[in-house]
TIRO-2110 file (N, C-alpha, C; in Angstrom, 1 decimal):
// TIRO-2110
0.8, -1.2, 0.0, N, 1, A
0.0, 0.0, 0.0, CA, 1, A
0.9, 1.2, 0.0, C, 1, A
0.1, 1.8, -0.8, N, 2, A
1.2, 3.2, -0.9, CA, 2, A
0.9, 4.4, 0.1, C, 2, A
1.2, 5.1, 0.3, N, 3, A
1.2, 6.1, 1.8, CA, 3, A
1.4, 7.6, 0.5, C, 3, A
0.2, 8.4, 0.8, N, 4, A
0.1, 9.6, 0.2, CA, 4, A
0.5, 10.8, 1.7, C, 4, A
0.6, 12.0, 0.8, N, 5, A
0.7, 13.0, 1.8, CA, 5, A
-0.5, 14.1, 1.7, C, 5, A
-1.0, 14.2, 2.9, N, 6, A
-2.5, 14.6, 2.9, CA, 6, A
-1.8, 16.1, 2.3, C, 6, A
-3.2, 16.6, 2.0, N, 7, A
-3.1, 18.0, 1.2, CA, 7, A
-3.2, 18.9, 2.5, C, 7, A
-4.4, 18.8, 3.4, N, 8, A
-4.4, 19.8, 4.0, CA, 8, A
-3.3, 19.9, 5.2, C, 8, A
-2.7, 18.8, 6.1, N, 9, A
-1.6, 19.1, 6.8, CA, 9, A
-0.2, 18.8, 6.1, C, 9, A
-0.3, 17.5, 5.2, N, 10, A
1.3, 17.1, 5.4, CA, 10, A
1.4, 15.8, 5.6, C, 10, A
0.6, 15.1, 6.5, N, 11, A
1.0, 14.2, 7.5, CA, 11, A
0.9, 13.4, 6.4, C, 11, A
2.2, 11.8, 6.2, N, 12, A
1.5, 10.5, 5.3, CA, 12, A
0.8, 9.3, 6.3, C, 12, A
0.1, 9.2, 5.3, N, 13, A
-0.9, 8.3, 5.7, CA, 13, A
-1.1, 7.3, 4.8, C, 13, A
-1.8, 6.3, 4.6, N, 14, A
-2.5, 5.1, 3.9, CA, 14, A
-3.5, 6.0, 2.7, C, 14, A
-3.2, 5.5, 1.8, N, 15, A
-4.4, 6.5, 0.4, CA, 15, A
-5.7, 5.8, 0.4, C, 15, A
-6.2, 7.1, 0.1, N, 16, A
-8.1, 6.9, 0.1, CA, 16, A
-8.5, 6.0, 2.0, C, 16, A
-7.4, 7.3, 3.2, N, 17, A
-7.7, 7.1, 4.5, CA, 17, A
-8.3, 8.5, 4.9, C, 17, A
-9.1, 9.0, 5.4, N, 18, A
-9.1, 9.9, 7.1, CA, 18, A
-8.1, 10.3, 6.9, C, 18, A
-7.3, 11.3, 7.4, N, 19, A
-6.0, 12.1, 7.8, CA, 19, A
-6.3, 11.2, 9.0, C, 19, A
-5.5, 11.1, 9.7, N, 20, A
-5.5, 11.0, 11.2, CA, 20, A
-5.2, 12.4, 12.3, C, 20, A
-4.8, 12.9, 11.9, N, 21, A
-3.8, 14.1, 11.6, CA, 21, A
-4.2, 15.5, 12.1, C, 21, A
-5.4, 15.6, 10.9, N, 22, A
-6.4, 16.3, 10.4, CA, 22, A
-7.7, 16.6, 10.8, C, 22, A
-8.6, 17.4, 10.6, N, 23, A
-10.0, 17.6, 11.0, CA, 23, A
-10.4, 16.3, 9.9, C, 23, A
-10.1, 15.2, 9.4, N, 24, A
-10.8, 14.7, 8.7, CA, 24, A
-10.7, 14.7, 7.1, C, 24, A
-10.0, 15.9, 6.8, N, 25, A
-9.3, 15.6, 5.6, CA, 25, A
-8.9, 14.5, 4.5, C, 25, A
-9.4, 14.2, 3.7, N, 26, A
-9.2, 12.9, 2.6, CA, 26, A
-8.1, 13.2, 1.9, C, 26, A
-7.0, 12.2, 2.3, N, 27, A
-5.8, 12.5, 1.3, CA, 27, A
-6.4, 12.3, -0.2, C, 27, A
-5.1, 12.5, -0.8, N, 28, A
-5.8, 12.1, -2.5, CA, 28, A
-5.1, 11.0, -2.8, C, 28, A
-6.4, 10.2, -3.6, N, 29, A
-6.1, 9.1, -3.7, CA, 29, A
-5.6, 8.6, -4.9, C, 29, A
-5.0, 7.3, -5.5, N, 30, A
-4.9, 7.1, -6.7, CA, 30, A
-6.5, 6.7, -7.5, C, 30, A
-6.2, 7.3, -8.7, N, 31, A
-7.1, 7.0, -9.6, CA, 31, A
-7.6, 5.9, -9.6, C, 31, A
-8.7, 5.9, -9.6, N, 32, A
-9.6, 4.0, -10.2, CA, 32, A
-8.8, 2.8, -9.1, C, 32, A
-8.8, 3.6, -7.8, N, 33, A
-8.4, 2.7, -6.4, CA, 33, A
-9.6, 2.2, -6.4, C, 33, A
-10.5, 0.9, -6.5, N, 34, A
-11.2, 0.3, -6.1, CA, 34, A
-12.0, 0.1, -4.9, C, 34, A
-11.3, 0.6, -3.9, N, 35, A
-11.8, 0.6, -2.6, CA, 35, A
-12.2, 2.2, -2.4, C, 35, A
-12.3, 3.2, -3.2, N, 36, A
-13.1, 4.4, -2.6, CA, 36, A
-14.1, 4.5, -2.9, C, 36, A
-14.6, 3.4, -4.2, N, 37, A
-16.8, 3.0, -4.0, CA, 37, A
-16.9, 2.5, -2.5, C, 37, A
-15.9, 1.4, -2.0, N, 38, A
-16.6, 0.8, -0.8, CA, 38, A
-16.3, 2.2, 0.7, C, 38, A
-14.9, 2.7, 0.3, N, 39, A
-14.9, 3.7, 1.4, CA, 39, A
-15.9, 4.8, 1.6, C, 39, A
-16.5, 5.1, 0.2, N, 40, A
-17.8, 6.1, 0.2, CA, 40, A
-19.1, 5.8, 0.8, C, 40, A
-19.1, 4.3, 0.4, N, 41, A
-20.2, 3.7, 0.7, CA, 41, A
-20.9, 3.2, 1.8, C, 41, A
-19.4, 3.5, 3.2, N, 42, A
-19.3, 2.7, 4.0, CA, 42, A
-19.6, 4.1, 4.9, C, 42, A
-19.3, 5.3, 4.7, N, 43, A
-19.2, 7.0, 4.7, CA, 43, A
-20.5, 7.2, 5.0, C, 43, A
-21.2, 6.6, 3.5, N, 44, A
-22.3, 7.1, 3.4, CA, 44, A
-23.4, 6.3, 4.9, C, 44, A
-23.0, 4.9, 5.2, N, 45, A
-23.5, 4.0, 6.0, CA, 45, A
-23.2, 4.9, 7.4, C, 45, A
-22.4, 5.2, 7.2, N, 46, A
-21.4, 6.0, 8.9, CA, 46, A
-23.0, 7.1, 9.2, C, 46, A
-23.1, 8.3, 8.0, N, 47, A
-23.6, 9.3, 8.1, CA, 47, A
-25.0, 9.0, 8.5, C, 47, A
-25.7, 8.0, 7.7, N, 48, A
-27.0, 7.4, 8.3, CA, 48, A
-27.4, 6.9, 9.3, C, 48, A
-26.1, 6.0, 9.8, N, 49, A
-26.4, 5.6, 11.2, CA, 49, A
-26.3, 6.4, 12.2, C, 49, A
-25.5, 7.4, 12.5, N, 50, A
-24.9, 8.9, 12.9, CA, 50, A
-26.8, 9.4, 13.0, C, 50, A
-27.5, 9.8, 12.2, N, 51, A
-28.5, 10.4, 11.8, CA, 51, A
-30.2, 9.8, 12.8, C, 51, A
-29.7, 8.2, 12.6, N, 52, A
-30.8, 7.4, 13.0, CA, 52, A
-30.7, 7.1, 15.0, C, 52, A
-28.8, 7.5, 14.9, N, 53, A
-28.3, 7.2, 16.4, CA, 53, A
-29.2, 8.9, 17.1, C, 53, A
-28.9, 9.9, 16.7, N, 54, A
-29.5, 11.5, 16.8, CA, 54, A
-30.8, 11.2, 17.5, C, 54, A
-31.7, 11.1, 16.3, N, 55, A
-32.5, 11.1, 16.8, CA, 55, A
-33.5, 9.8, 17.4, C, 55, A
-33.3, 8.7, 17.6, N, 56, A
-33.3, 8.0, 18.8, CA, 56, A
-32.8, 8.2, 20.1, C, 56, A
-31.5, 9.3, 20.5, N, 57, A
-31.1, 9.9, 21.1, CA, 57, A
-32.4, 11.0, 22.1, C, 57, A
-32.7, 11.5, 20.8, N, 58, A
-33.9, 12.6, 21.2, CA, 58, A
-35.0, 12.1, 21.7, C, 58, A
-35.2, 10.9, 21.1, N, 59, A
-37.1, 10.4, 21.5, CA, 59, A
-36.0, 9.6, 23.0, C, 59, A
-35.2, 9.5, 23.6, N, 60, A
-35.1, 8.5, 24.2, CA, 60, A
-35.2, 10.2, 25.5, C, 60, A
-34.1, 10.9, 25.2, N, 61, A
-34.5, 12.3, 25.9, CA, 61, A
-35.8, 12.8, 26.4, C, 61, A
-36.2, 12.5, 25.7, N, 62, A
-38.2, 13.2, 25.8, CA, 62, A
-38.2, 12.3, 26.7, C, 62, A
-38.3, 10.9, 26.2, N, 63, A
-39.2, 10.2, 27.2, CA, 63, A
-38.6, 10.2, 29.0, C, 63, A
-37.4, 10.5, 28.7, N, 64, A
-36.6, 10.2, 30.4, CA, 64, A
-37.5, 11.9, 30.6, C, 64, A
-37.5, 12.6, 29.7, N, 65, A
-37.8, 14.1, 30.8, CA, 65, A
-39.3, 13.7, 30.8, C, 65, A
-40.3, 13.0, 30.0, N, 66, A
-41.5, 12.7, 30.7, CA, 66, A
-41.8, 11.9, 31.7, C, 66, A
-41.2, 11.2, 31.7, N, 67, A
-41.1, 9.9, 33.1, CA, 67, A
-40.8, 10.5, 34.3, C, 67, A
-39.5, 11.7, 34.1, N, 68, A
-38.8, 12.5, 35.1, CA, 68, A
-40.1, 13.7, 36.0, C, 68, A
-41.1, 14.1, 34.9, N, 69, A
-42.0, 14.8, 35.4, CA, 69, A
-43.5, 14.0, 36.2, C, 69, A
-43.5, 12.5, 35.4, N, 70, A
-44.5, 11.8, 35.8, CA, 70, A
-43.9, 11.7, 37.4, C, 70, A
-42.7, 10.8, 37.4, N, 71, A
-42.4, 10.7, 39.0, CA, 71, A
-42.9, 11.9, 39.7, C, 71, A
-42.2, 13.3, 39.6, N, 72, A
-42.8, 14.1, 40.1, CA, 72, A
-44.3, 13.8, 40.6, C, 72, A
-44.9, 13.9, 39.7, N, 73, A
-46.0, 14.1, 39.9, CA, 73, A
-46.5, 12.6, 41.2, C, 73, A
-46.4, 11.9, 41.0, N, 74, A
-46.5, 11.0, 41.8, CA, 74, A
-45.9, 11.0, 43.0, C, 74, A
-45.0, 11.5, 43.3, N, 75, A
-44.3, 11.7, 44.5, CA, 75, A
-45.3, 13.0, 45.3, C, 75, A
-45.6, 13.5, 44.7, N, 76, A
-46.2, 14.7, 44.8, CA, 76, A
-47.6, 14.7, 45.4, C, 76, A
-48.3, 13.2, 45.1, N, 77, A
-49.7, 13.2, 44.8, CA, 77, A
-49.0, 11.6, 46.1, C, 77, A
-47.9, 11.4, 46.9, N, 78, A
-47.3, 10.2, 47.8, CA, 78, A
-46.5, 10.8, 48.8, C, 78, A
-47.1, 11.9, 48.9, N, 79, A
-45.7, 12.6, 50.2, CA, 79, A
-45.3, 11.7, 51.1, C, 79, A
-46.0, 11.3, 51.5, N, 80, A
-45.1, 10.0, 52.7, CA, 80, A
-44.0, 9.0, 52.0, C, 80, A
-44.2, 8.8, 50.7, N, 81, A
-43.1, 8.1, 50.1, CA, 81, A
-41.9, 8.6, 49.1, C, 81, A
-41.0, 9.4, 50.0, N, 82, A
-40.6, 10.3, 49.1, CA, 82, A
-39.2, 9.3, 48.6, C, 82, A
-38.8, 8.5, 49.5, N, 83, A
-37.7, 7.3, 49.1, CA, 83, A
-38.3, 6.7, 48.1, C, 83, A
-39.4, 6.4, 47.5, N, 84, A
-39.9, 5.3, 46.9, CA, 84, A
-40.0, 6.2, 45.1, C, 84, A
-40.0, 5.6, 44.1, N, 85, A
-40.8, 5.9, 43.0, CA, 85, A
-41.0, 5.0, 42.3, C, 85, A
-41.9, 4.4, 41.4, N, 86, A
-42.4, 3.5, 40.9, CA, 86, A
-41.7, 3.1, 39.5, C, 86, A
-41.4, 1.9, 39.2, N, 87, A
-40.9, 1.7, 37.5, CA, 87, A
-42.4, 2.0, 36.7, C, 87, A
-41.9, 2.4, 35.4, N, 88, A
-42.5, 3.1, 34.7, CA, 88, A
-43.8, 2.1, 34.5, C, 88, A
-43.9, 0.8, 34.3, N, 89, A
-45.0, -0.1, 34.1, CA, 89, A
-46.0, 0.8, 35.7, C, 89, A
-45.8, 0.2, 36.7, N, 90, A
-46.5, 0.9, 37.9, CA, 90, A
-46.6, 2.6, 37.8, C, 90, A
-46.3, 3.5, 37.3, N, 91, A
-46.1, 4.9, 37.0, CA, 91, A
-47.2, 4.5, 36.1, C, 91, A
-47.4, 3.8, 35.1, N, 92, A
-47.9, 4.2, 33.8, CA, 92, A
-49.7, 3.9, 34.5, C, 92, A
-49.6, 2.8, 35.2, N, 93, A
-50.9, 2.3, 35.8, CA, 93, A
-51.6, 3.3, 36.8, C, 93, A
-51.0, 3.8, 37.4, N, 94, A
-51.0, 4.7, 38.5, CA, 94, A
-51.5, 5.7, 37.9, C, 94, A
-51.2, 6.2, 36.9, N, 95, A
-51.6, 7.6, 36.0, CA, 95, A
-52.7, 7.1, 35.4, C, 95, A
-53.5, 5.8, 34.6, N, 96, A
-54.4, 5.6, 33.9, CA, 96, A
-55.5, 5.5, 35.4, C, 96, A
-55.0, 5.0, 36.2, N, 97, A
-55.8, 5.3, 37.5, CA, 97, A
-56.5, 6.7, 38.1, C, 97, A
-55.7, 7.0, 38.1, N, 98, A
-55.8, 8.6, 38.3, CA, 98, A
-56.9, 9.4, 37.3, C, 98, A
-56.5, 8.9, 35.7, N, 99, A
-57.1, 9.3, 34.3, CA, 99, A
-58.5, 8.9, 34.8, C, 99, A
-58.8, 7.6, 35.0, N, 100, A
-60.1, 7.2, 35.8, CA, 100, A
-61.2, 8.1, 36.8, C, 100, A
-60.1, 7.8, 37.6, N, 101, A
-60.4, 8.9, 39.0, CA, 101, A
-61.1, 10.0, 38.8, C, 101, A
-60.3, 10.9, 37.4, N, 102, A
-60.8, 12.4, 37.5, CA, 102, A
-61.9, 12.3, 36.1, C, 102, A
-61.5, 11.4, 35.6, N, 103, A
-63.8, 11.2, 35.0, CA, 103, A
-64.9, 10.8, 35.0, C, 103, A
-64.7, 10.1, 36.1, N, 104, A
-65.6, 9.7, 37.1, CA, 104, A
-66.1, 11.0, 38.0, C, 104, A
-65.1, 11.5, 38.5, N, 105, A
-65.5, 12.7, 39.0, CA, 105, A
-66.0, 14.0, 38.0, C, 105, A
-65.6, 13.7, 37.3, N, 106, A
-66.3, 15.4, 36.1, CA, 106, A
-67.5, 14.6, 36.4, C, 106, A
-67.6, 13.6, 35.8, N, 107, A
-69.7, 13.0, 35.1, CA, 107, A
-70.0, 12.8, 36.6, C, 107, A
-69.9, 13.0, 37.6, N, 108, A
-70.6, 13.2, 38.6, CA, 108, A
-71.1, 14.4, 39.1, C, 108, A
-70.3, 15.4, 38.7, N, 109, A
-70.2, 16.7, 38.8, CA, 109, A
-71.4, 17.2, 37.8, C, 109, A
-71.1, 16.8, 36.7, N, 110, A
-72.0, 17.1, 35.8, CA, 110, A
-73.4, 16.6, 35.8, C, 110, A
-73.6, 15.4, 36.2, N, 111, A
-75.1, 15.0, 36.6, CA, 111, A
-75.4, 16.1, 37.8, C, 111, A
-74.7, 16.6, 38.7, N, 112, A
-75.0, 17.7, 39.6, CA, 112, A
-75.4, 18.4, 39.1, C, 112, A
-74.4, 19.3, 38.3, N, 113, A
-74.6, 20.5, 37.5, CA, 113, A
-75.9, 20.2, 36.7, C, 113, A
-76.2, 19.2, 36.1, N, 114, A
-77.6, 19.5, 35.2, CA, 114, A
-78.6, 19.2, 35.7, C, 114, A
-78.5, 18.6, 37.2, N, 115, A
-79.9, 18.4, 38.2, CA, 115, A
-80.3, 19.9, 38.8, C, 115, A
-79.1, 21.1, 39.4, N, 116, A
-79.2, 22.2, 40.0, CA, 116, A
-80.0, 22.8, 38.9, C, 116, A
-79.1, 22.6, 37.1, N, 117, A
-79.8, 23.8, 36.3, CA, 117, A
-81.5, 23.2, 36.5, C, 117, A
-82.1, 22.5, 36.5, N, 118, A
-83.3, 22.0, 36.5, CA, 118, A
-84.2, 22.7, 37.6, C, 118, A
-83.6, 22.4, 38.4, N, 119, A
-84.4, 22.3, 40.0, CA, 119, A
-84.6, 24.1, 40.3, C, 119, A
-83.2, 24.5, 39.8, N, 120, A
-83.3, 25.9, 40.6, CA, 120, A
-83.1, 27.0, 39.4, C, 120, A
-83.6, 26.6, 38.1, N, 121, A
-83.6, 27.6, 37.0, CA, 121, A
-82.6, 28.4, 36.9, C, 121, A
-81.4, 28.0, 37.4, N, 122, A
-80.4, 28.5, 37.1, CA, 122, A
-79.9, 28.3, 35.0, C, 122, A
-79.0, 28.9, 34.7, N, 123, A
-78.3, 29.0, 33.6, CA, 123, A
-78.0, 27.5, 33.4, C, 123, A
-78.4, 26.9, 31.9, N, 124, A
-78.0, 25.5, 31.7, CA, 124, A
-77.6, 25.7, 30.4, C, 124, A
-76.4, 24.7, 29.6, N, 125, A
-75.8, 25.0, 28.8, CA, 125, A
-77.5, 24.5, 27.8, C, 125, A
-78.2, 23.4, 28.1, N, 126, A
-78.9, 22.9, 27.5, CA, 126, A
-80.2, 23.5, 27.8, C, 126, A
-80.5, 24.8, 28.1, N, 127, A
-82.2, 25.0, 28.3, CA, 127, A
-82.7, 24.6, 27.6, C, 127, A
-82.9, 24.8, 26.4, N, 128, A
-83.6, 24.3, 25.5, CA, 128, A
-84.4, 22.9, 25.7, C, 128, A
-83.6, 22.3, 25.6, N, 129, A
-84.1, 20.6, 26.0, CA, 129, A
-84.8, 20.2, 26.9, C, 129, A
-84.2, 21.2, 28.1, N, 130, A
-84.8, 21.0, 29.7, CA, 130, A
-86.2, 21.9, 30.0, C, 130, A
-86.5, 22.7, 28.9, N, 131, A
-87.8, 23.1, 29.0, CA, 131, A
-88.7, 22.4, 28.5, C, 131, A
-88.3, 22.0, 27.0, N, 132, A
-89.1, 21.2, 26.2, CA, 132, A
-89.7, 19.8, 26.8, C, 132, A
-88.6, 18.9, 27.6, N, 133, A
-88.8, 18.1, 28.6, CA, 133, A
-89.8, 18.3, 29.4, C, 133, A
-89.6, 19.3, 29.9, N, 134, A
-90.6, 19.5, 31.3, CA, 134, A
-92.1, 19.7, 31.0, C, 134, A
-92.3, 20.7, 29.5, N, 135, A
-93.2, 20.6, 29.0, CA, 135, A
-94.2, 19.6, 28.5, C, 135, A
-93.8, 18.7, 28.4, N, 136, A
-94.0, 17.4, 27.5, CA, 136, A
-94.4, 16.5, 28.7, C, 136, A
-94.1, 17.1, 30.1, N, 137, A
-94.5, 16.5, 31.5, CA, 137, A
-93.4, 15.4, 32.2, C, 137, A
-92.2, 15.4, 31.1, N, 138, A
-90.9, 14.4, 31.3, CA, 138, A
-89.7, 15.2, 32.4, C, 138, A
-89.5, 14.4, 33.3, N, 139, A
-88.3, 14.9, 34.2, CA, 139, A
-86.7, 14.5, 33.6, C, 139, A
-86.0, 15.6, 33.6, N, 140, A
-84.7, 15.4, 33.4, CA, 140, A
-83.9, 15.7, 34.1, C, 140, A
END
């Protein structure tokens, strides 16, 4: 193998290599060297995976800073357990629990809210219905 001398420093190296040397510099190589389709190809393989490593990098980021806020919140909603926090399977369940919890409580609320509009003629998003109802001699 023949040893070229890179253009941008100087340094010799192995042809159609990286400088070592260098920010990365491609010495020059010989003509119709057969191995700079595979060295490009292999470049081009580097840059993609480089690309696909990024951003898996990023979704892997998001998810630690949402987990990182879900604990919070759980710790938060567990004061007595502030040693403790849950792996994400138990985190995940805990939160669809919770998701439960607080709509159960709206449609309870809301059966309130449209018994009060009824009873005490207050403001109902639905008057309409609730007169027509009443009219007709039907309780709502």
């Amino acid at each position: 193998m023949a040893l070229r001398r890179c253009s941008a420093c100087g340094t010799k190296h192995l042809a159609s290599t990286m400088c070592p040397a260098c920010c990365g510099s491609v010495a020059q190589a010989q003509p119709n060297d057969p191995r700079d389709a595979q060295i490009r190809e292999l470049q081009a393989q580097v840059r993609t995976l480089t690309e696909e490593r990024d951003e898996l990098q990023q979704l892997f980021d998001l998810q630690h800073t949402r987990t990182l806020e879900a604990d919070a919140e759980y710790i938060a909603a567990h004061p007595r357990e502030t040693l403790y926090t849950p792996d994400l399977g138990e985190l995940i369940r805990w939160l669809r629990e919770d998701r439960d919890r607080l709509r159960a409580e709206v449609e309870r609320l809301q059966i309130v809210i449209d018994g009060a509009c009824c009873e005490l003629g207050a403001f109902c998003p639905d008057m309409a219905t609730h007169f027509r109802t009443q009219a007709e001699g039907g309780v709502t």
